[in-house]
N, C-alpha and C positions, 0 to 999 in steps of 0.2 A: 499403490493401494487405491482403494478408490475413495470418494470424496470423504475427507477427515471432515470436516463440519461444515454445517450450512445454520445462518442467522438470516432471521427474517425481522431486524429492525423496526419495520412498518409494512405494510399491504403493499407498498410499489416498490420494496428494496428487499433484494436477496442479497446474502454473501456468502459466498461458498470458498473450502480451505482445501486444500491437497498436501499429502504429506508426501514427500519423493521420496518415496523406497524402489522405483523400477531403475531399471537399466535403459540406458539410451533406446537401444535396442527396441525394448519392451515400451517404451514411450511413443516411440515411432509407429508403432501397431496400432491402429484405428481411428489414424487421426491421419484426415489429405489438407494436405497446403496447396495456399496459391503457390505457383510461380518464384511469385518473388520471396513469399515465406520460408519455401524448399529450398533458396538460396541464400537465405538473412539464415539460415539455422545450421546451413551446412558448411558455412562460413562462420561459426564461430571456433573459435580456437581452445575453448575451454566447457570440457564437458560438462558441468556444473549447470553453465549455463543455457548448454542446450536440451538439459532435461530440463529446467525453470521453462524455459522458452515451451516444451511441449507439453508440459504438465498443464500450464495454463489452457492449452488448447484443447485438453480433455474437460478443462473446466468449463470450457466453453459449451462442449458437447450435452455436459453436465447441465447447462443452464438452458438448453434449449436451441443453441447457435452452432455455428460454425468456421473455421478460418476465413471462408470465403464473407460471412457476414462483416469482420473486422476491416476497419482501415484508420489509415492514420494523418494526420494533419501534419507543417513543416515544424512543428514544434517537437513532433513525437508522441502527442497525446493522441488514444485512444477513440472512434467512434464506434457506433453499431448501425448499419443503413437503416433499420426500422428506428433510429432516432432517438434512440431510449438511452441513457447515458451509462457509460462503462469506467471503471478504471480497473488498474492490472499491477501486481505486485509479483515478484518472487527472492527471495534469497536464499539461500545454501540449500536446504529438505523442503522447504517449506513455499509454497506459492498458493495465491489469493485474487481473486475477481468479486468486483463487485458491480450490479446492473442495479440501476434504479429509473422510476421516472423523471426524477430530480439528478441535480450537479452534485457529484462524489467521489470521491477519495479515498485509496485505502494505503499504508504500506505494513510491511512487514520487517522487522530489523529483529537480528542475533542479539542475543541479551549478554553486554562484553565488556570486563575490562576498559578495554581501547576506548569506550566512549568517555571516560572522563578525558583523558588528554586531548579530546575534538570539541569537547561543549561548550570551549569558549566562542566559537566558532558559528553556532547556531542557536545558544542561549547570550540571552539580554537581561530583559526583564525578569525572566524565571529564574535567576539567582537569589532573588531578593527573600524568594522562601524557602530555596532548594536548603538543605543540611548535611554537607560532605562526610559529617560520621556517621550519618542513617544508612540502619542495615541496605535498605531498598536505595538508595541514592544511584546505585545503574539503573535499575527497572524505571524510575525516577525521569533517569534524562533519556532514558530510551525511549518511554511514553510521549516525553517533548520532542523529538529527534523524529518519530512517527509520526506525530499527530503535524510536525509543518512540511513534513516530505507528504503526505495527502492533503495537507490542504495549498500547498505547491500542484501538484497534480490536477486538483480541482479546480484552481485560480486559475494556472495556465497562460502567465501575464508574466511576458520576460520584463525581467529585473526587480523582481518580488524578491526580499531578501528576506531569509529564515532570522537573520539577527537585527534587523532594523524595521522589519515589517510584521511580524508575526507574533501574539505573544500569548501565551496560553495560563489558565488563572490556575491556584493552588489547585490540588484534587488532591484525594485519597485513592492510592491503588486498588482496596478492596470495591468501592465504590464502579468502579468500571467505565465512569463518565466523567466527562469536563465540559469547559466552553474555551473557546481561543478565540482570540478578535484579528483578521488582518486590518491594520494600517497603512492604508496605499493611495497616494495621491489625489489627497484630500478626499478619501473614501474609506470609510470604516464599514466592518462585518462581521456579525456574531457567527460561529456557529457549535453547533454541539459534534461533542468528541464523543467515540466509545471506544471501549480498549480490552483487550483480554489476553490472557498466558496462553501462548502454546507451547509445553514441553517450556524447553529453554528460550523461547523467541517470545516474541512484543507484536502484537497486531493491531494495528490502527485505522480505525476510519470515521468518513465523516461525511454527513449529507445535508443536502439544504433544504 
């Protein structure tokens, strides 16, 4: 389909959503890789994530760019040659890009069960208010589970830990925003969170 939503945050930040309803197939149509992209896509072993992988790259088309504009660092994070800052999400239907003139971050996570038996794992601090009998208590830890998987992508500073460096303050889900602070080697950072429902999934992002 084509672009499910687009947020314009502020003047220098767009985000735009993809819902995957095409067929590899159909994905593949109007969109040229590099080289190495024809090869990173035809190489993956699971269709899922070769339509993520292309859908993103219509989003790109969407925003102005191209495959060839993209390249990546040895960490795996994302740039754009004209300089301007990117990051890049997909999961199961659903993938997300976000460009800004600032440092940003976005993910996107399934709204699921399974995340209570993993929250120990990347929640710390945020226990202290969480409520295991609130109806929202997935939506909850998916919001926290989002918001340090993009601000992971943003920092981009191996050995950043989601459970001993990241910690994000109460919010309210209607509310649509928070703030999270990382805690890193003798360096702390505000920043602001926004968040919203798609369908069944959790989208997160965040800019400086």
């Amino acid at each position: 389909m084509p672009v499910y939503k687009t947020l314009h945050p502020n003047s220098q930040t767009t985000v735009k959503i993809w819902k995957i309803t095409e067929s590899y197939d159909e994905l593949f149509q109007g969109v040229k890789l590099k080289p190495e992209s024809l090869e990173r896509v035809l190489g993956m072993k699971s269709e899922l994530h070769q339509r993520g992988f292309l859908s993103v790259r219509h989003l790109l088309l969407a925003l102005g760019y191209s495959d060839y504009d993209l390249f990546y660092d040895e960490n795996g994070k994302p740039y754009l040659k004209d300089g301007r800052q990117i990051s890049i999400t997909h999961s199961f239907t659903f993938s997300g890009v976000v460009i800004s003139d600032n440092k940003t971050g976005i993910d996107i996570e399934k709204n699921r069960e399974k995340v209570k038996l993993i929250a120990h794992k990347f929640s710390n601090y945020e226990f202290c208010y969480l409520n295991k009998d609130e109806i929202d208590y997935v939506k909850k830890l998916t919001v926290i589970w989002g918001t340090k998987e993009a601000l992971y992508k943003l920092y981009a500073t191996p050995g950043l830990s989601f459970y001993n460096h990241i910690l994000v303050i109460p919010f309210d889900l209607e509310a649509g925003k928070t703030v999270a602070w990382i805690d890193y080697e003798n360096s702390k950072s505000r920043f602001d969170i926004y968040f919203l429902g798609l369908e069944d999934f959790t989208c997160v992002y965040t800019i400086t």
